[in-house]
C-alpha positions as a Markdown table, in Angstrom:
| # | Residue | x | y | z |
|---|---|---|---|---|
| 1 | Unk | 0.0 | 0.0 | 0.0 |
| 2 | Unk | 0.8 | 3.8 | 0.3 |
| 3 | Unk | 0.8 | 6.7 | -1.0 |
| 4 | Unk | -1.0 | 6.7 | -4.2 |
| 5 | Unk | -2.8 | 8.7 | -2.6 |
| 6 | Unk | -1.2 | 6.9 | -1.0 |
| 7 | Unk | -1.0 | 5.8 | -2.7 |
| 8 | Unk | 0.9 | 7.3 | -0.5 |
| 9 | Unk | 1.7 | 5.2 | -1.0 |
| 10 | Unk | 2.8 | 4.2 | 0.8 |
| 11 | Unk | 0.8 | 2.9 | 3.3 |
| 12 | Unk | 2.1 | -1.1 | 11.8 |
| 13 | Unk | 3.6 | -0.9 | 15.0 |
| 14 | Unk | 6.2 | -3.5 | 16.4 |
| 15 | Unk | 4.1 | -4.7 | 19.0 |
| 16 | Unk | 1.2 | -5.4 | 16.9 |
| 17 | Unk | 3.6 | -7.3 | 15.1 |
| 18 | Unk | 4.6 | -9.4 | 17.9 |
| 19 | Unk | 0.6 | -10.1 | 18.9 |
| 20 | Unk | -0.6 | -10.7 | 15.6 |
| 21 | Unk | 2.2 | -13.4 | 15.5 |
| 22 | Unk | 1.5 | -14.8 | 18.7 |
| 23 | Unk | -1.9 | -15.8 | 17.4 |
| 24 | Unk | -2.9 | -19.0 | 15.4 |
| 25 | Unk | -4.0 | -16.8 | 12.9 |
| 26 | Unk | -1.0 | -16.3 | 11.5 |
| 27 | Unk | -0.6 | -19.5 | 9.3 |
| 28 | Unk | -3.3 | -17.9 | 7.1 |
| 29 | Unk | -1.1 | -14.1 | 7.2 |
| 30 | Unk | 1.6 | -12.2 | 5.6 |
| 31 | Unk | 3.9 | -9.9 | 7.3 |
| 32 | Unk | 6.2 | -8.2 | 4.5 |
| 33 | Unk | 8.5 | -5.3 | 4.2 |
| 34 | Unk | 9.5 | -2.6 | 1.7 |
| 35 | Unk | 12.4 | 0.1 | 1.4 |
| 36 | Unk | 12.3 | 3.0 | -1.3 |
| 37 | Unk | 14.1 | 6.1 | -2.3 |
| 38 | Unk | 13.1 | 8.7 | -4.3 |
| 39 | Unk | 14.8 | 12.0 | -6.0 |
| 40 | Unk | 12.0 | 14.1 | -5.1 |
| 41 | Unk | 8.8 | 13.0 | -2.2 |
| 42 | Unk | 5.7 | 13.9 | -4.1 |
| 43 | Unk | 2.1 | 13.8 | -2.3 |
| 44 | Unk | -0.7 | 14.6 | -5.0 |
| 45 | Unk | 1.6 | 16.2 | -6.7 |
| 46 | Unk | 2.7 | 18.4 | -4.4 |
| 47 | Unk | 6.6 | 17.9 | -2.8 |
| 48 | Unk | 7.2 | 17.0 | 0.4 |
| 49 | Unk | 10.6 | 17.3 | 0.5 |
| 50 | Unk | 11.3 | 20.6 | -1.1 |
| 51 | Unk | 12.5 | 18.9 | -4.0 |
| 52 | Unk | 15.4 | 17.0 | -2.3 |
| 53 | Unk | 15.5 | 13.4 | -1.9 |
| 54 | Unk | 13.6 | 10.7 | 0.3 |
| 55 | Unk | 14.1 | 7.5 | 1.8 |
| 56 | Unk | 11.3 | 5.9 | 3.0 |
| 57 | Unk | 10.3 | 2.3 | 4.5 |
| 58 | Unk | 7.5 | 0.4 | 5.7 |
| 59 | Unk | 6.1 | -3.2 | 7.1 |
| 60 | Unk | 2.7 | -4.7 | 6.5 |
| 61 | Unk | 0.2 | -7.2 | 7.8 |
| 62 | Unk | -2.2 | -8.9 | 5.7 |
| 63 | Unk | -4.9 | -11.6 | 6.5 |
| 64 | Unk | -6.6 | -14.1 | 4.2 |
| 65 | Unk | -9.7 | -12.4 | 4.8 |
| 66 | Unk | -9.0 | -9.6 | 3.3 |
| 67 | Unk | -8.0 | -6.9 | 6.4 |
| 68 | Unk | -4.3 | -5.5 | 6.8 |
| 69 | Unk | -2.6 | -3.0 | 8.7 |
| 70 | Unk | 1.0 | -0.9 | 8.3 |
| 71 | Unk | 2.9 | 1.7 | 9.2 |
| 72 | Unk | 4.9 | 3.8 | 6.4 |
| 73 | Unk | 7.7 | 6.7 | 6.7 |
| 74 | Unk | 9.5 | 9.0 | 5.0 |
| 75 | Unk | 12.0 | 12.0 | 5.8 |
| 76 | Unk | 10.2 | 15.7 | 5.2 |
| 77 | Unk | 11.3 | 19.0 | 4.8 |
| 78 | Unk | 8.1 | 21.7 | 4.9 |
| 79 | Unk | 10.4 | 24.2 | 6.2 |
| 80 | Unk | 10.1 | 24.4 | 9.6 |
| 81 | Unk | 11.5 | 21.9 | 11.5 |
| 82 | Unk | 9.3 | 19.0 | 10.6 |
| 83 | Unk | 11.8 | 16.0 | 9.3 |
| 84 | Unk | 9.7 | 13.0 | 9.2 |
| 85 | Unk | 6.2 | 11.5 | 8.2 |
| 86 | Unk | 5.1 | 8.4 | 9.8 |
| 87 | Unk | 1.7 | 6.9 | 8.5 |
| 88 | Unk | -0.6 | 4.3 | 9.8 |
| 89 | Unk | -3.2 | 2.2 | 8.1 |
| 90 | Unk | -5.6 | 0.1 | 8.3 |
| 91 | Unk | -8.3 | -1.6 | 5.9 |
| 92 | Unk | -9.9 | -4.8 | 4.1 |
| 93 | Unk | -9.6 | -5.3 | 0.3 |
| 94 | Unk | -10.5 | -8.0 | -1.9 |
| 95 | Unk | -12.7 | -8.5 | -5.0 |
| 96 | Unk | -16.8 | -9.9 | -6.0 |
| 97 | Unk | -16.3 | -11.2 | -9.2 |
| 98 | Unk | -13.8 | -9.2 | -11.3 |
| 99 | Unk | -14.6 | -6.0 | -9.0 |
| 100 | Unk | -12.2 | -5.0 | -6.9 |
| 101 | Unk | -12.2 | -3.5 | -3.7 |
| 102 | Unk | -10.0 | -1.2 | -0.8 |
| 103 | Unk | -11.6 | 0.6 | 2.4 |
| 104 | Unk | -9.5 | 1.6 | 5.3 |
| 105 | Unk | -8.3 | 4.3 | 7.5 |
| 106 | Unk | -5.0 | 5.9 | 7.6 |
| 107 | Unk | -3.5 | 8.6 | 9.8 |
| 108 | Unk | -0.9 | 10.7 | 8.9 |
| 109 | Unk | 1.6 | 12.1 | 11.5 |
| 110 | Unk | 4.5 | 14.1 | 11.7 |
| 111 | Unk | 5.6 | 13.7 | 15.0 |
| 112 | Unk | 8.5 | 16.3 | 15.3 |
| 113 | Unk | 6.3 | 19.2 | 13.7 |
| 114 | Unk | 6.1 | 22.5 | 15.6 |
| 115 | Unk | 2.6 | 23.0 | 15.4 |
| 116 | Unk | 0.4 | 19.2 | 15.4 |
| 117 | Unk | -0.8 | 18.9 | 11.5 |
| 118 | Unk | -1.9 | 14.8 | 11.9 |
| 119 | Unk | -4.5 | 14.2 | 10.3 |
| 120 | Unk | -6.6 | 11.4 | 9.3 |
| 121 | Unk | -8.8 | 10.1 | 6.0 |
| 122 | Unk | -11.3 | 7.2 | 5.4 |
| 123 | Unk | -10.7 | 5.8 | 1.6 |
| 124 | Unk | -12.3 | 3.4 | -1.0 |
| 125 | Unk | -11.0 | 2.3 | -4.1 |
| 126 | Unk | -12.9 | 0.0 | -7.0 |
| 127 | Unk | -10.8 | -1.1 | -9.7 |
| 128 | Unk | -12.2 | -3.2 | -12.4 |
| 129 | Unk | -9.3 | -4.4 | -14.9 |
| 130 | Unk | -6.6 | -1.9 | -15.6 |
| 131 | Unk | -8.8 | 1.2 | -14.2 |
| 132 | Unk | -9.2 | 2.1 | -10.9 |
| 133 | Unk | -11.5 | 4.9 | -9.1 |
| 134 | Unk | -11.1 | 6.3 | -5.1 |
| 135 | Unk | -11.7 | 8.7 | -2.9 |
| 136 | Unk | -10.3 | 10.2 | 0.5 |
| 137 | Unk | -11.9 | 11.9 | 3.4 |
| 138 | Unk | -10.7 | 13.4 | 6.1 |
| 139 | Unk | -12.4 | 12.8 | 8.9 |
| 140 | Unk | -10.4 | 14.5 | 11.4 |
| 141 | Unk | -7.5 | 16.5 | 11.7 |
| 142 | Unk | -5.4 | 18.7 | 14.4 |
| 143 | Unk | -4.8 | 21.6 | 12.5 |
| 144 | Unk | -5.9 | 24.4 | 14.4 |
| 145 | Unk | -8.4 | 27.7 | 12.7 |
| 146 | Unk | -9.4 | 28.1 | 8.8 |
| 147 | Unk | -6.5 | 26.5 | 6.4 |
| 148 | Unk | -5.7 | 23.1 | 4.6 |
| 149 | Unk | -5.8 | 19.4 | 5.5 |
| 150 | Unk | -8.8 | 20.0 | 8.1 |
| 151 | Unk | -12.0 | 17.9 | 8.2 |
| 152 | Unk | -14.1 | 17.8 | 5.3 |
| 153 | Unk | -11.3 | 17.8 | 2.6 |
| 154 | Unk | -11.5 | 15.2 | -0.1 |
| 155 | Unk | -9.4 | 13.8 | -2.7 |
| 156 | Unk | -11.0 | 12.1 | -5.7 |
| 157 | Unk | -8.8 | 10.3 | -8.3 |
| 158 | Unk | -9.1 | 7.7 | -11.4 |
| 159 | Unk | -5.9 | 5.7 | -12.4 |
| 160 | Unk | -4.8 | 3.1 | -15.5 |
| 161 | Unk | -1.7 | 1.2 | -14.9 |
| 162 | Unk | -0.8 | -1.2 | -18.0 |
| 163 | Unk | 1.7 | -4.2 | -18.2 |
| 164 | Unk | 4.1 | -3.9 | -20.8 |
| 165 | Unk | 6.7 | -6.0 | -22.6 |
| 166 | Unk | 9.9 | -6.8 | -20.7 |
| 167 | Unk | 8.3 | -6.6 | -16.9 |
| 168 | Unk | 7.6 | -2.7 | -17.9 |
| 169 | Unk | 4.6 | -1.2 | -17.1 |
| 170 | Unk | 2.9 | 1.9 | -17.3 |
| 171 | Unk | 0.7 | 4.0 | -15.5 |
| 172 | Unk | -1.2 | 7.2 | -15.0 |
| 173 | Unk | -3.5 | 9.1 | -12.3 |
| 174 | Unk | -5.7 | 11.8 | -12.7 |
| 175 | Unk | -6.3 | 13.7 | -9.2 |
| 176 | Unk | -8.3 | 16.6 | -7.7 |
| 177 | Unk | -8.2 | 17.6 | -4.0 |
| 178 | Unk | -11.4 | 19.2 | -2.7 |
| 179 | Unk | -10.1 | 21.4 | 0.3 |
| 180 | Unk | -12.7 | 22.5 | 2.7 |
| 181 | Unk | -12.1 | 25.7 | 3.3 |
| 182 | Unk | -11.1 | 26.6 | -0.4 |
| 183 | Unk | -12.0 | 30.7 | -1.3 |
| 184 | Unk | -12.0 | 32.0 | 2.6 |
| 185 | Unk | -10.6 | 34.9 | 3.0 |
| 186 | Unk | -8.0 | 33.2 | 5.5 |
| 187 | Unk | -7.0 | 30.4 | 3.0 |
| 188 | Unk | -8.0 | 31.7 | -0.8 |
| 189 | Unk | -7.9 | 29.4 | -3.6 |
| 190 | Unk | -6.5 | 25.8 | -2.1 |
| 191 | Unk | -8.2 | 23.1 | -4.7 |
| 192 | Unk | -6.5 | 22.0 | -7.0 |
| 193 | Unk | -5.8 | 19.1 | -10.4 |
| 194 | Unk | -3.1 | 17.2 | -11.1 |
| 195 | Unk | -1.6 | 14.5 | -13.4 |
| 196 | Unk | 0.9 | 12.2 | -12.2 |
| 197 | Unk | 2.1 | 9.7 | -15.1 |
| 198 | Unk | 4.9 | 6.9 | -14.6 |
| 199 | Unk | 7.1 | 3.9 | -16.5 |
| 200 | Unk | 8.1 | 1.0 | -13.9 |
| 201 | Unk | 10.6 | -1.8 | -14.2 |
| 202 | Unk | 10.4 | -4.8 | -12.5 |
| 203 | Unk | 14.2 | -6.1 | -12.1 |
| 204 | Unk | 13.1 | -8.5 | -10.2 |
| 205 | Unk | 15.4 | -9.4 | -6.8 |
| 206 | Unk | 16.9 | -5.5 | -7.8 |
| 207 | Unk | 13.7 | -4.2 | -6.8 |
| 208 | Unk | 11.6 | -2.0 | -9.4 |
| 209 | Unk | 12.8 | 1.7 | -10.7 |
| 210 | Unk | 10.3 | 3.9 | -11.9 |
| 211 | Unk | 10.4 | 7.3 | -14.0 |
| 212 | Unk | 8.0 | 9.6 | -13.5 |
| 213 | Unk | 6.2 | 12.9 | -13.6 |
| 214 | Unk | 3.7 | 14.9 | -12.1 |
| 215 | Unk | 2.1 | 18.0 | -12.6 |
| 216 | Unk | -0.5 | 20.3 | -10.6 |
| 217 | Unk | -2.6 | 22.9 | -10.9 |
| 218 | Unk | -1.4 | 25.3 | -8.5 |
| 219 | Unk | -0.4 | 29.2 | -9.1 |
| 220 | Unk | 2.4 | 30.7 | -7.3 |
| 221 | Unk | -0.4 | 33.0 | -5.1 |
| 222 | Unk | -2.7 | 29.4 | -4.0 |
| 223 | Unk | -2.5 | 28.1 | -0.5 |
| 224 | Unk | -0.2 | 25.5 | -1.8 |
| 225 | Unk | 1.7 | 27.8 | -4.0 |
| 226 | Unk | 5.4 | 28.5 | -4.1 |
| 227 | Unk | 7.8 | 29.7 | -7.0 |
| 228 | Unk | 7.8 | 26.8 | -9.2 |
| 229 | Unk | 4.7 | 25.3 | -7.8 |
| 230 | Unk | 3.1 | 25.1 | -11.5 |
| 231 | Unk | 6.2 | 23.4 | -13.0 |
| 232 | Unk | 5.8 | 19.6 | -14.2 |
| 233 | Unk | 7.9 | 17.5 | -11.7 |
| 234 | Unk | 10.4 | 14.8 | -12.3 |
| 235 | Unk | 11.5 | 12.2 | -10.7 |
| 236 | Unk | 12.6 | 9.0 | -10.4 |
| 237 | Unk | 12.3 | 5.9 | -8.2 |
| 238 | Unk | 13.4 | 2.4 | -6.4 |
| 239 | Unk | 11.5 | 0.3 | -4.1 |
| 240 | Unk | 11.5 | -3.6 | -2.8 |
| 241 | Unk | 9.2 | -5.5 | -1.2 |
| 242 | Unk | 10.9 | -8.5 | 1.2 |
């Protein structure tokens, strides 16, 4: 999971771990692992890194029936002290005939941050084939007065990922984030579009590399906006999965 959104993305604590394992339950589980660096930490098209470079981790739980948990993290630079992102998830996929499904939870923290910005979203995802269609809520969030990432923001997206020759593959997501308090006079114009398009390679016990680029809609003045906020992005990527 993580951070397609989340895809994120993405994207469970040790002692979870270590009572999940405990329990006869486990013969019909997976607990997995996965490492990742990036050139550039994009969420929804927006950086999280100020265009530096991320390394990032994360472990995972999943049941036969269909529910999993994890944890995810990731360095951060927003400007102001904040160094790190640490996500937690929850959720049960699975598919009724060739319709597939993914609702969960997942919080996002950032534990070292002046001010608390956590926050928190519900998601569902149906994919059918190649195509998939979600959406995010948040549902509750600690930052404080009129602004961004507070409760009520959405995030609607629709993706196609297709296999290719070789173990390539491509993909591309289409995204809108819905803020809540978009046009007051405390926030103006927050919501915003953006494109996020990728080729991956599967190399196997290497891990998979991925190029990829992203553009959104935001102008210099927005909420989100900074000096080259408009510009596409590039970047590319690694990851593994143990």
């Amino acid at each position: 999971m993580k951070k397609q959104f989340f895809t994120k993305s993405g994207f469970i604590s040790i002692t979870l771990l270590a009572a999940l394992q405990a329990a006869p339950a486990i013969v019909s589980a997976d607990v997995s692992s996965n490492v990742s660096a990036s050139s550039n930490y994009l969420f929804r098209g927006v950086t999280q890194t100020d265009g530096a470079a991320a390394v990032q981790g994360g472990l995972d739980y999943e049941h036969a029936s269909g529910f999993y948990a994890g944890g995810w993290g990731s360095n951060v630079d927003f400007g102001d002290g904040t160094s790190y992102e640490l996500d937690l998830y929850a959720g049960f996929s699975g598919s009724v005939e060739e319709l597939g499904y993914d609702v969960g939870y997942i919080y996002y923290a950032y534990p070292d941050a002046p001010d608390s910005i956590d926050f928190g979203e519900l998601y569902g995802e149906i994919s059918y084939g190649i195509a998939a269609v979600g959406l995010a809520y948040t549902i509750n969030s600690d930052t404080s007065g009129d602004g961004v990432f507070v409760q009520g923001d959405a995030y609607y997206y629709a993706s196609v990922g297709v296999p290719l020759q070789d173990s390539y593959s491509a993909g591309v997501t289409l995204g809108y984030y819905d803020f809540a308090d978009d046009g007051k006079a405390s926030v103006g114009e927050a919501s915003y579009s953006h494109v996020a398009a990728n080729v991956t390679k599967d190399a196997g016990n290497f891990g998979s590399f991925s190029v990829n680029v992203e553009y959104a809609d935001i102008e210099s003045t927005d909420a989100l906006g900074s000096v080259n906020s408009d510009d596409p992005k590039f970047w590319l990527g690694w990851s593994r999965s143990f």
